[in-house]
C-alpha positions, 0 to 999 in steps of 0.5 A: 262901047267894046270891052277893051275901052272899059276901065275901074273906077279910080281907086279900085285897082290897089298895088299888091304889098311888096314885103320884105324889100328893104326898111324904107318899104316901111315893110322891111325886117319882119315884113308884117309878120311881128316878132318871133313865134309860130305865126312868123315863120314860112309854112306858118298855117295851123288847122282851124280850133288849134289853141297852141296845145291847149286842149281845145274848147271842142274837146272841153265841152262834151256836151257840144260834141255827139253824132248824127243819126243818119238812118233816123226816120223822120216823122210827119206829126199828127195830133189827136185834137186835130183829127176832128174835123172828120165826120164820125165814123169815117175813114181817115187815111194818109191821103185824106190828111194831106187833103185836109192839110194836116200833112204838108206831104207823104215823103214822111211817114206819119205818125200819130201823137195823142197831144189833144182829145178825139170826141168821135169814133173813127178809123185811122190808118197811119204808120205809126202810133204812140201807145196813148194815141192809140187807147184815146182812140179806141176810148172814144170807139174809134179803131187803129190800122198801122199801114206799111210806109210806102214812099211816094213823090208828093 
């Protein structure tokens, strides 16, 4: 079998419409376009969301409209309930919580919440703190280091 032998199904292939080329056509006069008005006319395009000079729906809901922050700084979430599967009085740093799987990587900093309860004293070194996470965990005798963010390829 070479390339040039290979042919379509039958009916596959359509002939293209040829409008405008006489009534018995049976596309003749207005050529599919209807009667008058915008869209019958050469150069009849109008742009996406164009309700004909109505004001538009994205301009009537201002709720749907706003921006997004593109310098917004993505967190890695930690809860305070999870942290204690660490023995007490033991170090927990970025790299023993991506081990332990309560971060899928350290791409993002990592954020402490305090959703949860810590019943042991341990340090934590984390990036960020919420102002709760941090007085549970010196409630419970633990101790809070924010350590800068540092990028890394995981």
């Amino acid at each position: 079998m070479r390339q040039d032998h290979l042919s379509p199904p039958p009916g596959a292939k359509r002939a293209r419409k040829r409008v405008g080329r006489g009534n018995s056509s049976g596309h003749g006069t207005y050529s599919g376009r209807g009667l008058k008005g915008q869209k019958s006319r050469s150069g009849n395009k109008v742009r996406p969301g164009f309700e004909g000079g109505q004001l538009p729906l994205i301009k009537r809901l201002p709720r749907k409209r706003g921006f997004t922050n593109i310098f917004r700084t993505e967190y890695s979430i930690v809860n305070l309930g999870r942290l204690n599967i660490f023995a007490p009085g033991s170090e927990v740093t970025p790299e023993k919580l991506l081990s332990a799987g309560l971060v899928k990587s350290l791409r993002r900093p990592i954020k402490i919440l305090a959703n949860g309860e810590i019943s042991q004293p341990i340090t934590i070194k984390a990036n960020k703190f919420s102002a709760a996470a941090k007085a549970k965990i010196e409630a419970a005798g633990g101790k809070v280091e924010e350590v800068e963010y540092a990028a890394t390829a995981n």
